[in-house]
C-alpha positions as CSV (number, residue, x, y, z in Angstrom):
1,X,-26.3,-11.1,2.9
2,X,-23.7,-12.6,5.1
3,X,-24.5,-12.0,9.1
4,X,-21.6,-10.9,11.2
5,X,-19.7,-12.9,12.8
6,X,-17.3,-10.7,15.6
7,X,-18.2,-7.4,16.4
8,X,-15.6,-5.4,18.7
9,X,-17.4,-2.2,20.3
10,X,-15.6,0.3,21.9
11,X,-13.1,-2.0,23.4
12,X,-10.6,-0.1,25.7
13,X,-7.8,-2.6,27.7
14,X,-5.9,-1.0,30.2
15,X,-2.5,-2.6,31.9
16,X,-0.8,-1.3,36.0
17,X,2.9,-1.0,35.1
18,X,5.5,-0.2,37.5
19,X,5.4,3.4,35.7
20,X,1.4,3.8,36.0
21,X,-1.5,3.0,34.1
22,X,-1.5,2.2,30.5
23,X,-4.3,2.2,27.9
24,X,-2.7,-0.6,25.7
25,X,-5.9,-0.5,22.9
26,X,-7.8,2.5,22.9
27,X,-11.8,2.4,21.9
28,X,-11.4,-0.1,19.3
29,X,-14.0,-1.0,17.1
30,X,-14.5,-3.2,14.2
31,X,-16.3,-6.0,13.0
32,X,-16.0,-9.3,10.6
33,X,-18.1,-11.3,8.7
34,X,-19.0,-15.1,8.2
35,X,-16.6,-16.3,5.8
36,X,-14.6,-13.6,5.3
37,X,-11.3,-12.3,6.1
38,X,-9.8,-9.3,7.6
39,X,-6.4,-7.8,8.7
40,X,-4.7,-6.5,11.6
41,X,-1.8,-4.4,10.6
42,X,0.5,-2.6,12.2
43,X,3.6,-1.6,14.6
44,X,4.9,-4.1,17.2
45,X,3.3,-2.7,20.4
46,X,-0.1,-1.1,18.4
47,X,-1.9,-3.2,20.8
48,X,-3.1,-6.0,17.5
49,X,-2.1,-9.2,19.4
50,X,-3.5,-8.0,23.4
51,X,-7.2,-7.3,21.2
52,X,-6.8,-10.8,19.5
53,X,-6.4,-12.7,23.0
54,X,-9.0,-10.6,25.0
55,X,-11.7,-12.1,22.1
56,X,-10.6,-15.7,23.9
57,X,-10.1,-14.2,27.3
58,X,-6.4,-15.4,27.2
59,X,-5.0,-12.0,29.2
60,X,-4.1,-11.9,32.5
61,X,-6.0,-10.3,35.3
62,X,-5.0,-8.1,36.4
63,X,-2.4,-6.7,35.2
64,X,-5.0,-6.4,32.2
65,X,-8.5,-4.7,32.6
66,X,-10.8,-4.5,30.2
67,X,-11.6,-1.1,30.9
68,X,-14.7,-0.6,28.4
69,X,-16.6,-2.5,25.3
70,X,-18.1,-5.3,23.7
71,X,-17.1,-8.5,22.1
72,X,-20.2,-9.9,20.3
73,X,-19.5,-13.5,18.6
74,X,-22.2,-14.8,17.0
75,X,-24.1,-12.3,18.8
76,X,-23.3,-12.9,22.3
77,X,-20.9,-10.9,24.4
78,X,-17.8,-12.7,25.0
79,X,-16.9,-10.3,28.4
80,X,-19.9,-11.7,29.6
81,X,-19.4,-15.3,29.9
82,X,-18.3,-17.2,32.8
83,X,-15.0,-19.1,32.3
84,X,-16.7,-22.3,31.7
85,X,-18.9,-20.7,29.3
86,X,-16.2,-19.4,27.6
87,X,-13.6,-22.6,27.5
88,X,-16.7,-23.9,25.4
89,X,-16.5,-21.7,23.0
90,X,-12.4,-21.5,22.8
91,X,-11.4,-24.3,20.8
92,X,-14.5,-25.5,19.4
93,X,-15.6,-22.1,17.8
94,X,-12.8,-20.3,18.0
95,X,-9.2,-21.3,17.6
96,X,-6.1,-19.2,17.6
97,X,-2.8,-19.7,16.0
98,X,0.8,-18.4,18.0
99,X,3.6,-16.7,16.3
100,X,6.3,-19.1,17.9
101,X,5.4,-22.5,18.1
102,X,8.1,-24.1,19.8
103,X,6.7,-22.1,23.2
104,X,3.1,-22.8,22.2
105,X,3.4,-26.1,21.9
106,X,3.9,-28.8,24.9
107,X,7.6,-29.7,24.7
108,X,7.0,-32.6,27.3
109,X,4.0,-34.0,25.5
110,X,3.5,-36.1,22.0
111,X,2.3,-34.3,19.2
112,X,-0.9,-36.8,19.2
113,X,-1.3,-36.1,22.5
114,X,-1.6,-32.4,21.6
115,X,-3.7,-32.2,18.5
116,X,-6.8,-34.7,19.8
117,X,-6.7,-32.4,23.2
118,X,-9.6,-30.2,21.3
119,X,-11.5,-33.3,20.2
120,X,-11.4,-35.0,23.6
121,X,-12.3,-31.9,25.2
122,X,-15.1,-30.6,22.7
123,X,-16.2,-33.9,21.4
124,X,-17.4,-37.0,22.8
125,X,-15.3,-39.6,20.8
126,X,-13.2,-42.4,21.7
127,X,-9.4,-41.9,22.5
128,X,-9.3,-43.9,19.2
129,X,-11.5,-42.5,16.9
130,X,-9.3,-38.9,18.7
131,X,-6.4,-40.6,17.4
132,X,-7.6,-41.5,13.9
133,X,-9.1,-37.7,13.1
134,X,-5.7,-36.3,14.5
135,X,-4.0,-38.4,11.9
136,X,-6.1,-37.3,9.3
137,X,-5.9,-33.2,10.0
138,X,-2.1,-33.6,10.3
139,X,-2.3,-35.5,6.7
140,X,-4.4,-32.5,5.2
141,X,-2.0,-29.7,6.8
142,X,0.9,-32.0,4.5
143,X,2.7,-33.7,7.5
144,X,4.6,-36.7,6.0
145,X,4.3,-39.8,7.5
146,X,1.6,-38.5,10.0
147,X,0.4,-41.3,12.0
148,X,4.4,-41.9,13.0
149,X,4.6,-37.8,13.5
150,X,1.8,-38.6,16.3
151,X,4.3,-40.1,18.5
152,X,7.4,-37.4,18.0
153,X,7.8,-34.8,20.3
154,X,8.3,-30.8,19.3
155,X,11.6,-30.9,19.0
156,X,12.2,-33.4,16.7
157,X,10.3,-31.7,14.5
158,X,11.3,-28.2,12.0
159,X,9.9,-24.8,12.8
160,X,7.5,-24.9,9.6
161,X,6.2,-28.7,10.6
162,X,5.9,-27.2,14.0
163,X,3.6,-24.3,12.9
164,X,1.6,-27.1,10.5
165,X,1.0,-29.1,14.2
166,X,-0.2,-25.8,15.5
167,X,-2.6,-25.3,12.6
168,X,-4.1,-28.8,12.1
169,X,-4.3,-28.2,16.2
170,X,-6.6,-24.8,15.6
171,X,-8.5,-26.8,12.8
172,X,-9.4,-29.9,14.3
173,X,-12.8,-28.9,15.2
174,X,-12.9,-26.9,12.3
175,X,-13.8,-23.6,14.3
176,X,-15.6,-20.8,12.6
177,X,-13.2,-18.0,13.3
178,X,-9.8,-18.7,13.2
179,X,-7.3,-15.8,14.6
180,X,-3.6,-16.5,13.4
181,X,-1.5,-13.6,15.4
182,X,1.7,-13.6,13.2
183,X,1.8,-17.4,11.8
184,X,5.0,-17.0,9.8
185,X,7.0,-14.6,11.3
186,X,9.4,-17.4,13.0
187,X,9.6,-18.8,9.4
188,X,11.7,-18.9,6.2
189,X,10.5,-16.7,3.6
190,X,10.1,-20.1,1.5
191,X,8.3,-21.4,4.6
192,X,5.9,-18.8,4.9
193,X,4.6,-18.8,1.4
194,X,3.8,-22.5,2.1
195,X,2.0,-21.9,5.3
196,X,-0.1,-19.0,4.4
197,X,-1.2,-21.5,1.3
198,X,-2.3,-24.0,3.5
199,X,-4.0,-21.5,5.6
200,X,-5.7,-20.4,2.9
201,X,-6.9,-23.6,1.2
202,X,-7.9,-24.7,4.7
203,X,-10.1,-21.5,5.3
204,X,-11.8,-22.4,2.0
205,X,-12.4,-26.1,2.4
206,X,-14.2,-25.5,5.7
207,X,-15.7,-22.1,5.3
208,X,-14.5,-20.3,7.7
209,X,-13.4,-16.7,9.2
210,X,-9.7,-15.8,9.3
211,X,-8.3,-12.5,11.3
212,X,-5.1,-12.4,10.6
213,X,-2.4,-10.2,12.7
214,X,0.6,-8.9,11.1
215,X,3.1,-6.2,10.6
216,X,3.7,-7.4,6.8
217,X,1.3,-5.5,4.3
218,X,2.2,-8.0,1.9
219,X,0.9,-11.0,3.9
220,X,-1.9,-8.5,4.2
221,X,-2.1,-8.3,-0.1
222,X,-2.5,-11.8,-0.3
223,X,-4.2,-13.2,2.5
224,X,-7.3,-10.9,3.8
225,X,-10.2,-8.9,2.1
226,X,-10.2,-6.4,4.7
227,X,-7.6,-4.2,7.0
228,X,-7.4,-2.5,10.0
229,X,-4.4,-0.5,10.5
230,X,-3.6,0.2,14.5
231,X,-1.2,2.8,15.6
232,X,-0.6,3.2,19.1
233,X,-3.8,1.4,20.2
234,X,-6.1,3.0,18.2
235,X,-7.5,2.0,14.6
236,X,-6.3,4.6,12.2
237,X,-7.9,3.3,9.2
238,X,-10.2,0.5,7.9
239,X,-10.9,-0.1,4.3
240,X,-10.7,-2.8,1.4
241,X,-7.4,-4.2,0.5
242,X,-7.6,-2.7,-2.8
243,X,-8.5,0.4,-1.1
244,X,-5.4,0.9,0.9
245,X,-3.1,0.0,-1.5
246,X,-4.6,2.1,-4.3
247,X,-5.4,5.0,-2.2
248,X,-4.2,4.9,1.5
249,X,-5.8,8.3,3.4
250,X,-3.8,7.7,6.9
251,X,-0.4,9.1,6.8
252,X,0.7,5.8,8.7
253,X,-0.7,3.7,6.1
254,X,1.0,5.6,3.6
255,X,4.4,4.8,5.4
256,X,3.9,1.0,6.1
257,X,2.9,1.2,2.1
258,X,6.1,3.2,1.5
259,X,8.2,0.5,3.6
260,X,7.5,-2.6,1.2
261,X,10.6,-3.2,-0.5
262,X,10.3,-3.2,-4.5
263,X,10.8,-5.6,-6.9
264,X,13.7,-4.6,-9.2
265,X,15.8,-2.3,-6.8
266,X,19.3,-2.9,-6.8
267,X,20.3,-4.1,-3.5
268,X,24.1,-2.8,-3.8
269,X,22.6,1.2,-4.5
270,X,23.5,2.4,-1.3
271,X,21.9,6.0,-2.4
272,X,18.0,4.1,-2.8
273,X,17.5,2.9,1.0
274,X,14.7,1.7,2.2
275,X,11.9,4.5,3.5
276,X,11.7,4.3,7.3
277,X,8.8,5.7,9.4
278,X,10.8,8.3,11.7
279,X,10.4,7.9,15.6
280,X,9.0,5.0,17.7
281,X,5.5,4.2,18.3
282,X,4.7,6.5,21.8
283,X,4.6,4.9,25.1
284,X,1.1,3.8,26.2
285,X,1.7,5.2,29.2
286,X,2.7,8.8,28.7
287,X,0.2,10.3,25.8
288,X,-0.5,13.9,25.0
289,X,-3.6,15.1,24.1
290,X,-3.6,15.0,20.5
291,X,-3.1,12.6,17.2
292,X,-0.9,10.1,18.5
293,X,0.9,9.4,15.6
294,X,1.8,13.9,15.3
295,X,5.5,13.2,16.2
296,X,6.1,11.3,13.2
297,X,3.6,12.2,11.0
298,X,5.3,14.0,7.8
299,X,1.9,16.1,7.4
300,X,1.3,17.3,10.9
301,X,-0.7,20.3,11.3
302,X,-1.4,22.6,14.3
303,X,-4.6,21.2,15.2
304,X,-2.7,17.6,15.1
305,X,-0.6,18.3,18.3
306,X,-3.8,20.2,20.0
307,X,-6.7,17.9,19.8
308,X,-7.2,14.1,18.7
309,X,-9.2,12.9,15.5
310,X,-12.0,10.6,15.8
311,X,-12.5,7.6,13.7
312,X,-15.2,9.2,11.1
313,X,-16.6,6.7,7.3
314,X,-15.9,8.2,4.9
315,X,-16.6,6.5,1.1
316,X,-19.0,4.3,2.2
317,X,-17.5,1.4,4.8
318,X,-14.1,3.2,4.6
319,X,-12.9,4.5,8.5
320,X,-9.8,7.0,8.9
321,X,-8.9,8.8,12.1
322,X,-7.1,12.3,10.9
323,X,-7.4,15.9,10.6
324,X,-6.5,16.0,6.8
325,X,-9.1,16.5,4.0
326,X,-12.1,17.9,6.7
């Protein structure tokens, strides 16, 4: 049986606004296993990328407070480790990948200067030997010409060879978890398909975990076994990919679903648009006392607006939070 990698318990992260106090993710809980891979979907401001960088302590304090839970990696509690402890384990175990790499990467610095940074700090190699490996993981991530590409600088690079320096970057110690927070958005469509490929193929080769954050549920489709779906800081749902596309139980999950664009709709039939979720996600601030997502929700009920679901299994390892079918 595969042992568990991450475990998130009851992880609650609060932020002081100029407007008050905000609960940005709210009780979170899920877990992923070695090897495996699992999806963060939803809304931008659901709170998917502030739980990603609490996991590598990357949040700033304050404003951010990790007002309750547990993040177990390889079964120690990341909230419990000293900096130091923790810069250990960030890079060498854990790697992330940034939606926009032109600000995540050094504009100032070479990118060999950037990619053996993890070895030098993790490993104790020569600058040399640094060099050579570097060379080697920007090869594999299909960077032409890569020992010349060691001496270029960001810019002089595109936005999808960028992203490839930021992966063969998050690989180069070949982590076990890697967390991608929105790798292609930046990207061309054409772009993306090649990236998530590589990611893929990479994952493979070196066995890894992959969480993947996202707001595409077709990313989700091809990438991940599992999902989470967040809705205003909250998980709302958590099953099998097959699961939520064959039978999605959350009425948010059901809309993201309905919000794919299909394949053979005429893009001139004004009269066919695109389904929209009404409303905006709810301010973290301001929240009322009962299902967050009742003001948009197409099947509130009474008992929606007075009190607010728990996250209860149902079907085995399948999670929803909502009033409808108890």
């Amino acid at each position: 049986m595969p042992k568990t990698l991450l475990a998130i318990d009851d992880l609650s992260i609060q932020f002081d606004t100029s407007q008050g106090v905000g609960t940005a993710v709210d009780r979170v809980e899920f877990s992923l296993q070695e090897s495996d891979s699992l999806g963060i979907v939803g809304e931008s401001g659901c709170g998917k990328s502030v739980t990603a960088m609490s996991i590598l302590g990357l949040l700033e304090m304050p404003p951010a407070k990790i007002k309750s839970g547990r993040i177990f990696f390889k079964g120690r509690d990341l909230l419990r480790l000293n900096p130091d402890e923790l810069r250990i384990i960030r890079g060498r175990e854990i790697s992330m990948i940034f939606q926009e790499p032109m600000t995540s990467l050094n504009p100032v610095l070479t990118i060999g200067r950037q990619v053996v940074e993890p070895l030098v700090t993790h490993q104790n190699i020569t600058k040399a030997e640094a060099y050579e490996q570097a060379a080697d993981m920007l090869d594999r991530v299909k960077i032409p010409d890569p020992r010349k590409r060691l001496k270029d600088y960001p810019h002089q690079l595109s936005g999808g060879m960028r992203q490839r320096v930021m992966i063969a970057m998050a690989m180069i110690c070949e982590p076990s978890l890697l967390i991608a927070d929105e790798p292609t958005t930046a990207l061309d469509v054409s772009i993306q398909s090649q990236i998530l490929f590589l990611m893929a193929q990479l994952k493979a080769e070196l066995g890894m975990s992959l969480l993947l954050i996202t707001h595409d549920m077709g990313v989700i489709a091809q990438m991940v076994q599992r999902v989470v779906v967040m809705y205003a800081g909250q998980v709302v749902e958590t099953a099998s990919v097959r699961s939520i596309f064959d039978r999605p139980l959350h009425p948010y999950t059901k809309g993201l679903l309905r919000a794919i664009p299909k394949l053979g709709r005429r893009q001139t039939d004004c009269s066919r648009r695109l389904y929209e979720i009404k409303g905006t996600v709810p301010s973290f601030i301001q929240q009322g006392a009962g299902c967050k997502f009742s003001d948009r929700c197409p099947e509130v009920m009474a008992v929606c607006r007075r009190e607010r679901p728990a996250l209860e299994a149902v079907e085995g390892e399948r999670q929803v939070r909502c009033w409808l079918g108890r």
